[in-house]
C-alpha positions as CSV (number, residue, x, y, z in Angstrom):
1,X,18.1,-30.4,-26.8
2,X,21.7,-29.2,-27.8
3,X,23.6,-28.4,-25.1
4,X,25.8,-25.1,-24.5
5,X,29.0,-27.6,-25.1
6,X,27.8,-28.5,-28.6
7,X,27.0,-25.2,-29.6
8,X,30.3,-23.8,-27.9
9,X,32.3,-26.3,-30.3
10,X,30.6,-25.4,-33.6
11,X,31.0,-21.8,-32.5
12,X,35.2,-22.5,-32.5
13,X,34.8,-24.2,-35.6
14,X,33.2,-21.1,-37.3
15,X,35.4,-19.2,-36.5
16,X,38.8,-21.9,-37.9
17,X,36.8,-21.9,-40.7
18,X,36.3,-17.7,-41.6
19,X,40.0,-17.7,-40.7
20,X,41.0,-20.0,-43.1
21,X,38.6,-18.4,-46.5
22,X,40.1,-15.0,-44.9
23,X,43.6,-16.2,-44.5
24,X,43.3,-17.8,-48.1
25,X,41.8,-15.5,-50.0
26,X,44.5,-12.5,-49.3
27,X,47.1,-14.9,-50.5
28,X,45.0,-16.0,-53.8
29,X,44.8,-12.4,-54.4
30,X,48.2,-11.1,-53.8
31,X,49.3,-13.9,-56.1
32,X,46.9,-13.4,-59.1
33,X,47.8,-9.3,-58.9
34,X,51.3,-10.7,-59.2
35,X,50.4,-12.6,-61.8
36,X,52.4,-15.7,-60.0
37,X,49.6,-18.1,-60.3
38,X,48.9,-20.1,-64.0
39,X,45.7,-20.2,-65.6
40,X,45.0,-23.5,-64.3
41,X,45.9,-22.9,-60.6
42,X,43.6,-20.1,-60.6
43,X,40.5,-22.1,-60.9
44,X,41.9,-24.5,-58.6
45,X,42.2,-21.4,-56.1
46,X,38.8,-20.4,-56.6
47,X,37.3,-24.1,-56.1
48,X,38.9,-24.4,-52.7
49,X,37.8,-20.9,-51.5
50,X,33.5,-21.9,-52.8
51,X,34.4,-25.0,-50.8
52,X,35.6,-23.1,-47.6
53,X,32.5,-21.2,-47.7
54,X,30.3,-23.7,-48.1
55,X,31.7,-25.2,-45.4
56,X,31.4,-22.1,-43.3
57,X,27.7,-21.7,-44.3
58,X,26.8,-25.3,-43.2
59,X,28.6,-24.7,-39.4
60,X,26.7,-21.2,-39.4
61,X,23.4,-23.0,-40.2
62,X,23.4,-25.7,-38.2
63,X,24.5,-23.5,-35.4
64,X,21.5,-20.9,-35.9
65,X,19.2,-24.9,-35.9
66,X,21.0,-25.3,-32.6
67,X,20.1,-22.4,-31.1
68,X,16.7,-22.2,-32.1
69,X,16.0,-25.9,-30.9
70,X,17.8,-24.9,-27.5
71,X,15.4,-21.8,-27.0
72,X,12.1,-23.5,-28.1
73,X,13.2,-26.2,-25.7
74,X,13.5,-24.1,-23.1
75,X,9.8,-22.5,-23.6
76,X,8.7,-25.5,-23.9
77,X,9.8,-26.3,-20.5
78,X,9.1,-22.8,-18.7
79,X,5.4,-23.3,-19.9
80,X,5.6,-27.1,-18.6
81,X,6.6,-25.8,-15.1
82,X,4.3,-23.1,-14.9
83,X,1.2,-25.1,-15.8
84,X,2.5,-27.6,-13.4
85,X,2.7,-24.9,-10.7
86,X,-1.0,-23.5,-12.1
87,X,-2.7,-26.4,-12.1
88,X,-1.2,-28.4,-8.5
89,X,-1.0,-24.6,-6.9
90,X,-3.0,-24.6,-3.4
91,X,-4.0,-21.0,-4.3
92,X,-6.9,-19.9,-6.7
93,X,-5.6,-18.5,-9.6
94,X,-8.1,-17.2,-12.9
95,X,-6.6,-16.0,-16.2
96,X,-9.0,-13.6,-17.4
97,X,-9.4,-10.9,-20.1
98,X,-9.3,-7.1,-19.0
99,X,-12.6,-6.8,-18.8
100,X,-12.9,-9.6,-16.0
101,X,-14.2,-12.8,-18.4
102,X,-12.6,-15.8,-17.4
103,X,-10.5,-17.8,-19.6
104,X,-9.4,-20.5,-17.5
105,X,-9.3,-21.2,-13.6
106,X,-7.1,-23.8,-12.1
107,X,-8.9,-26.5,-9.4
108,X,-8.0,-24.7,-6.4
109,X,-10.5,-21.6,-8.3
110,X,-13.2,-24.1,-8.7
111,X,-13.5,-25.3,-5.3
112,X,-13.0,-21.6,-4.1
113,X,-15.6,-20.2,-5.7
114,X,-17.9,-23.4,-6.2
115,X,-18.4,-23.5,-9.6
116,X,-17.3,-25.6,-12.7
117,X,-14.7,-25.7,-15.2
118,X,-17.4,-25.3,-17.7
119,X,-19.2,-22.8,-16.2
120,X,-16.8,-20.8,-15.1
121,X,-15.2,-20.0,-18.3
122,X,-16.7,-17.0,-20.0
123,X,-18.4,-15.5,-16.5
124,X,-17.5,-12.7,-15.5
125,X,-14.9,-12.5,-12.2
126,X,-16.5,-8.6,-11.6
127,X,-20.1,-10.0,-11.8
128,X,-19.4,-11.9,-8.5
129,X,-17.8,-8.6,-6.5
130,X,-20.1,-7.4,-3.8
131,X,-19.2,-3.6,-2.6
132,X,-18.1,-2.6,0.7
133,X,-17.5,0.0,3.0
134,X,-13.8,-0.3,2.2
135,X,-13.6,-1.0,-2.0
136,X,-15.9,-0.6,-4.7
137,X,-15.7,-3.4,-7.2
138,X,-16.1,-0.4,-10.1
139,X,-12.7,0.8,-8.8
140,X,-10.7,-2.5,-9.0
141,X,-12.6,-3.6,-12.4
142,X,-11.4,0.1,-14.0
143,X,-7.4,-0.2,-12.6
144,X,-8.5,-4.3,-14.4
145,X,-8.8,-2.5,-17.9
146,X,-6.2,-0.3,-17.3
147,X,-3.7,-3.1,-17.3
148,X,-2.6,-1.8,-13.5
149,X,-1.1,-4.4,-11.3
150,X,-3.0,-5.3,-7.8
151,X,-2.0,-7.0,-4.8
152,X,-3.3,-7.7,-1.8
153,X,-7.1,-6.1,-2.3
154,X,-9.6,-7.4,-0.2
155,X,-12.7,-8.0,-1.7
156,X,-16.7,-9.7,-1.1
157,X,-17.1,-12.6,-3.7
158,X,-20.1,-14.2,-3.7
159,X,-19.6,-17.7,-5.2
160,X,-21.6,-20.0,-7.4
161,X,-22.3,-22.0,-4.5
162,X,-22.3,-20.9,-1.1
163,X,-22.2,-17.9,0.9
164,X,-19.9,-15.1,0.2
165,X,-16.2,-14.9,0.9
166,X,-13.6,-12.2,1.9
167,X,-10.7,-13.0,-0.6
168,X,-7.2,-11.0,-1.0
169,X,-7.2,-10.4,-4.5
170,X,-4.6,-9.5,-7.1
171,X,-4.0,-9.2,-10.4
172,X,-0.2,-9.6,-12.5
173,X,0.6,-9.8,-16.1
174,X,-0.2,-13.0,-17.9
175,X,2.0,-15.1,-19.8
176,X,-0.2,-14.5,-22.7
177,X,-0.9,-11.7,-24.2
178,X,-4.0,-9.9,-23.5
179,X,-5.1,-11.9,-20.7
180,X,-4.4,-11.2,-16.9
181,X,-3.6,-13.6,-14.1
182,X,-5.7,-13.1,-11.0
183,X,-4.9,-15.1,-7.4
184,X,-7.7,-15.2,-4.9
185,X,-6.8,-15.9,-1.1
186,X,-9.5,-17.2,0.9
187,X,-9.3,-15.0,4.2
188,X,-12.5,-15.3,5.5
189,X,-11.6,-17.2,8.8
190,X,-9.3,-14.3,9.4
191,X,-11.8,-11.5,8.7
192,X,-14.4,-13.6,11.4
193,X,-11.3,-13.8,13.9
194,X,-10.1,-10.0,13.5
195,X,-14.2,-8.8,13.7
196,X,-14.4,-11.1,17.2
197,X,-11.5,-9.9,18.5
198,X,-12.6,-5.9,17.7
199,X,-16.0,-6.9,19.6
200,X,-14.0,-8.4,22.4
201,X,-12.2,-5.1,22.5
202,X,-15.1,-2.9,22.3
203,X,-17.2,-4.6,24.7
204,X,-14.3,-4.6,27.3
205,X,-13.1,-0.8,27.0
206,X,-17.1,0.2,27.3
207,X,-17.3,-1.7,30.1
208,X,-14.2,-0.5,31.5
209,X,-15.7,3.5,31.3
210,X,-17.9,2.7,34.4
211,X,-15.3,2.4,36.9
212,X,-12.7,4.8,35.9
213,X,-15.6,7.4,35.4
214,X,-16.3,6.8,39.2
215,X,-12.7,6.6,39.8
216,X,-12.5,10.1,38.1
217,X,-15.4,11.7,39.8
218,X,-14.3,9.9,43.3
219,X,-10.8,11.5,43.0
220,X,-12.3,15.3,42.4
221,X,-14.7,15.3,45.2
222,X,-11.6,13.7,47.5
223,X,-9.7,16.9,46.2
224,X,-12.3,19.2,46.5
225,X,-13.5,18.0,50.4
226,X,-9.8,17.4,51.3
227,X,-9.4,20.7,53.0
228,X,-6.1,20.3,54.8
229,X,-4.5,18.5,52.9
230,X,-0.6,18.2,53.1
231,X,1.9,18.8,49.5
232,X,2.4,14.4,49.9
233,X,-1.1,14.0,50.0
234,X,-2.1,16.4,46.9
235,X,0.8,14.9,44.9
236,X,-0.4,11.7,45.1
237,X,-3.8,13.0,43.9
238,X,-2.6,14.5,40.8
239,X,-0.7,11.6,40.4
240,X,-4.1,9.3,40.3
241,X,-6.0,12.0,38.2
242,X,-3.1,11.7,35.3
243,X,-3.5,8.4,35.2
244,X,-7.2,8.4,35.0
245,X,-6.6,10.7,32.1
246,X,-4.5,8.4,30.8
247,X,-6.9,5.0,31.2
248,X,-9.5,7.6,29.5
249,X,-7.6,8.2,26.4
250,X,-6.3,5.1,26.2
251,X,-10.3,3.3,26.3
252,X,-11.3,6.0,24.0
253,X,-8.5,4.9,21.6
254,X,-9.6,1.0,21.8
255,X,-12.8,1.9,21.7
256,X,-12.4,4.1,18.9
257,X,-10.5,1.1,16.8
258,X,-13.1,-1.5,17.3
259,X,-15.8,1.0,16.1
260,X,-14.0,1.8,12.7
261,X,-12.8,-1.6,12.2
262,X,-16.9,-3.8,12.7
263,X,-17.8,-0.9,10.5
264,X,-20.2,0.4,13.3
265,X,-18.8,4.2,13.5
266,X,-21.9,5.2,11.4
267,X,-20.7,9.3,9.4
268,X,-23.8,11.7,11.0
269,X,-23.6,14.8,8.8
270,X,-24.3,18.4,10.5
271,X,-22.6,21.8,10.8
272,X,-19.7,22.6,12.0
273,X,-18.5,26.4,12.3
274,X,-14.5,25.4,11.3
275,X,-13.4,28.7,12.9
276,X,-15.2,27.9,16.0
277,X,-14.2,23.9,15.9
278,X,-10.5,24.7,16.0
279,X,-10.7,27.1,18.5
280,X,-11.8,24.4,20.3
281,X,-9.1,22.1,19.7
282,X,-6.5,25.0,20.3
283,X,-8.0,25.1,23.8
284,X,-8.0,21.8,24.6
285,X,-4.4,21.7,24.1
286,X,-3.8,25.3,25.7
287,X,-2.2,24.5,28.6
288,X,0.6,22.2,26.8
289,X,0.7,24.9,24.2
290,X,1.8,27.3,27.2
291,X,3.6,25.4,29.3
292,X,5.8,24.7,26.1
293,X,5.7,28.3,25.1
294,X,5.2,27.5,21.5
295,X,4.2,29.6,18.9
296,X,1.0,28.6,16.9
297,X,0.2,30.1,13.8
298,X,-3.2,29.8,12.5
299,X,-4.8,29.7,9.2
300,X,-9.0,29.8,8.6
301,X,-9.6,30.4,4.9
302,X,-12.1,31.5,4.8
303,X,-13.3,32.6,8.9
304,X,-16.1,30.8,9.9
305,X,-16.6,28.8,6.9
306,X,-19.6,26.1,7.9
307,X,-19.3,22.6,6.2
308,X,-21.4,19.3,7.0
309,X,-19.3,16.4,8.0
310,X,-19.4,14.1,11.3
311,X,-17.8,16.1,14.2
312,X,-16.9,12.6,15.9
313,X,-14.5,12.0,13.2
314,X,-13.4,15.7,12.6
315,X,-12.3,15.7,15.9
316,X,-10.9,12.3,16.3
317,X,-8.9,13.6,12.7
318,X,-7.9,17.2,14.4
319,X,-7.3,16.7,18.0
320,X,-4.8,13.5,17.0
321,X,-2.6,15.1,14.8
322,X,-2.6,18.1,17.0
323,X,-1.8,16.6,20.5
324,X,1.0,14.5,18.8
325,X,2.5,17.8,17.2
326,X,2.4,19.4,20.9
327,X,3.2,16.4,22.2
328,X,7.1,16.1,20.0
329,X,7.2,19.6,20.1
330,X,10.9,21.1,21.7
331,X,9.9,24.2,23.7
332,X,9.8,27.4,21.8
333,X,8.7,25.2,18.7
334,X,6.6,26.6,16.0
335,X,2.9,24.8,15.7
336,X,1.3,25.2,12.2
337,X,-2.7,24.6,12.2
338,X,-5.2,25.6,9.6
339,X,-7.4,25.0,6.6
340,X,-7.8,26.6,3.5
341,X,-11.1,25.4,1.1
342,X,-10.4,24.6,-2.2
343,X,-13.1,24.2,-4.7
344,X,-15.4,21.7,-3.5
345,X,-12.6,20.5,-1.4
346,X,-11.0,21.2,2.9
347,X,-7.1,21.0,3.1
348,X,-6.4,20.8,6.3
349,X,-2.4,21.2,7.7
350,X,-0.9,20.1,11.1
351,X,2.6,20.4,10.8
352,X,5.5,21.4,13.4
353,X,9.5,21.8,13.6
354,X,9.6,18.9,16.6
355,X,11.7,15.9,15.9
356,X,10.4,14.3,12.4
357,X,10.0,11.2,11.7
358,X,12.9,8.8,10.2
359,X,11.7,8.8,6.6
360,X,12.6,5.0,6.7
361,X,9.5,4.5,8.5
362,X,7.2,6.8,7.0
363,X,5.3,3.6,5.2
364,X,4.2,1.9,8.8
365,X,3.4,5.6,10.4
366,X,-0.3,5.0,9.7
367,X,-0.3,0.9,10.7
368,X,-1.6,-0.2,14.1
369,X,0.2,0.2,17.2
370,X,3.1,1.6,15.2
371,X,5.8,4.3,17.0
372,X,8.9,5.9,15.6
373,X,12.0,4.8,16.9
374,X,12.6,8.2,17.8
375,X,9.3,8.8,19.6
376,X,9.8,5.9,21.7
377,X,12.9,7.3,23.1
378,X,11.3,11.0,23.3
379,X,8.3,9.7,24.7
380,X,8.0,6.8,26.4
381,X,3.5,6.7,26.5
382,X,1.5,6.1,24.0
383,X,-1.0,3.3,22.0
384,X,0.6,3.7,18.5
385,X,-3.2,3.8,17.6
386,X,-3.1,7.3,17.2
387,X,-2.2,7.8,13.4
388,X,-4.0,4.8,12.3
389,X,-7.5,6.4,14.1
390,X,-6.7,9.2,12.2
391,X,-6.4,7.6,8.8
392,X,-9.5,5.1,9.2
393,X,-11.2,8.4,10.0
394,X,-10.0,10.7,7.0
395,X,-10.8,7.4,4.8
396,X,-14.4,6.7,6.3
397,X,-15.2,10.9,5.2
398,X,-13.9,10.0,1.8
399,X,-10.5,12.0,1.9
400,X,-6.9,11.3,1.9
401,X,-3.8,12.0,4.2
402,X,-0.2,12.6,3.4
403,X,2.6,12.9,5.3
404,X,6.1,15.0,4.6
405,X,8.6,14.2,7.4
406,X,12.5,13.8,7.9
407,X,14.2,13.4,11.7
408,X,14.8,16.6,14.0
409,X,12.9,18.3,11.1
410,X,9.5,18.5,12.1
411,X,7.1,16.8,9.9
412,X,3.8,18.2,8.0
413,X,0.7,15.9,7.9
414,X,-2.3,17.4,5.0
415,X,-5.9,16.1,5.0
416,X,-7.5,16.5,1.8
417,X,-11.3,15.6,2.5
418,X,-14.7,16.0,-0.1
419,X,-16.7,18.7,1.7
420,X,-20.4,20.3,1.4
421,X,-20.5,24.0,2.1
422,X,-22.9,25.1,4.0
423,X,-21.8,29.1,4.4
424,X,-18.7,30.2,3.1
425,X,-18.6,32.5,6.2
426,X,-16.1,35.8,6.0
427,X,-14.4,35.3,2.0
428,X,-11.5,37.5,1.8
């Protein structure tokens, strides 16, 4: 292959030469006007300047041979290393046509999924997808066609051989044109390990509700039959009681998690009154709400409206984003809570002026066990399990949540879930 020194030096020599036919061709022709030059000297002229560009033709062509030699070379060994790296990768990778048939798989694809070179090419990757809870293989095949980029999707494949896998799929542009490259990461062991650990935690916080029940119950009937007691003795009963409200949330959190996370929070559709429902959570939060002396302006359109939907998870939804909007609320602040029906679709808004969110760390606000920097320092409690309840939830009723936040601005959280009427209630 020429190198960049060779082609650098026939570059220099071009240009000598395109000086030279230049340089000599204004003299020939200021001479010949002048008629200074004899018949004789004239054709001599002219053979030098042919020969000059000749010359200059040959350097030109051989550079454009160089060139072309120097950037086939370098294809040549671009696709060298990248079927090296394709074919000794450790990870699965599948080129495949948009509509999922395989073209070609690389080893670590045919132990994966148990098959054989020869059988694998011209299956279909989609063919193998099992559905879940989580993805439907229809969604990930149609984003496929669409020539959309994946990453980190995880998926049921259910090999040739075998049972089936949890893999992290995704999906880049290929090399070649019209095909896709596809990398499948075995994390099954992971999957078994997260599910054990949920069932760990689930078993322990619903064995932990025994004893601080009788802890909480134990602690009112000591206040109740503590007739004279002194202001020491009933502060260090209030004291208990908070923190058996605390230990209750914080179970019911856990508990909460594990349930969403083994898949074992089963939706139970039946009515709910939405006017009635957020009454509700406005009282369970009244004393906060008072104590705070914010203002909270309320929205029902339309009253009453009565939708199906699984009140476990409507609440879990409402009464989160509501007590952390109380909760980072500056006295006097302004609480806005409603919902508005839109087609066949429930907006729901919690949003406040408190202190916002840094909107650098708006992308982890929904991840587990996940706090602002600036709620840490305004409030030292809390799970960071919160928000990510909330979004399992809003997912598991088929919706979507969005968040709008800056710092000391408040921020404005909007649930956008698929509802079925049941009454439209009072329609203004």
């Amino acid at each position: 292959m020429p190198s960049d020194s060779q082609i650098h030096q026939f570059r220099w020599i071009e240009r000598i030469l395109l000086f030279l036919a230049l340089g000599f061709t204004g003299v020939f022709v200021w001479l010949f006007v002048t008629n200074s030059l004899a018949w004789y000297a004239v054709f001599g002229g002219i053979g030098i300047l042919v020969l000059l560009l000749m010359m200059l033709l040959f350097v030109q062509h051989k550079i454009d041979v160089m060139v072309e030699i120097s950037i086939s070379q370098a294809g040549y060994l671009q696709d060298d290393v990248f079927s090296s790296l394709y074919e000794n990768s450790p990870v699965a990778y599948l080129s495949i046509l948009n509509d999922g048939t395989i073209i070609d798989s690389n080893p670590a694809a045919v132990k994966l999924l148990g098959g054989q070179v020869s059988t694998m090419e011209g299956s279909n990757i989609f063919s193998l997808m099992q559905g879940t809870d989580e993805i439907d293989p229809g969604i990930v095949q149609g984003k496929v066609a669409a020539g959309l980029t994946m990453k980190g999707v995880e998926v049921v494949i259910q090999p040739f051989v075998g049972t089936p896998l949890w893999v992290e799929l995704s999906v880049y542009n290929h090399r070649v044109e019209g095909q896709r490259l596809m990398e499948l990461v075995d994390v099954t062991e992971q999957k078994r390990i997260d599910t054990a650990k949920s069932e760990f935690v689930a078993l322990a916080t619903h064995q932990l509700r025994t004893p601080i029940a009788a802890i909480r119950w134990n602690v009112e009937l000591l206040s109740k039959n503590l007739t004279a007691r002194t202001e020491k003795q009933g502060r260090y009963l209030d004291k208990i009681e908070r923190n058996v409200f605390r230990m209750i949330s914080l179970i019911n959190d856990f508990l909460s998690v594990s349930k969403l996370e083994m898949g074992t929070f089963a939706a139970q559709s039946e009515d709910t009154n939405l006017t009635e429902f957020f009454t509700s959570i406005e009282d369970e939060f009244a004393e906060k709400i008072t104590s705070k002396q914010l203002t909270v302006n309320r929205q029902d359109d339309p009253p009453n409206l009565v939708i199906k939907t699984d009140s476990r998870l409507f609440h879990i939804i409402v009464s989160n984003l509501v007590s952390n909007a109380v909760k980072y609320l500056v006295p006097n602040g302004t609480l806005v809570f409603s919902y508005q029906l839109i087609g066949e679709q429930l907006q729901i808004v919690v949003a406040d002026n408190g202190i916002g969110i840094p909107e650098s760390e708006l992308d982890n606000l929904f991840t587990k066990f996940f706090r602002a920097s600036n709620a840490r320092s305004h409030q030292t409690e809390g799970t960071g399990l919160g928000l990510y309840v909330v979004k399992q939830s809003v997912e598991l009723l088929g919706g979507t949540i969005t968040v709008d936040s800056k710092e000391n601005e408040g921020a404005r959280f909007v649930i956008i879930l698929p509802v079925q009427v049941v009454s439209y209630g009072e329609i203004r």
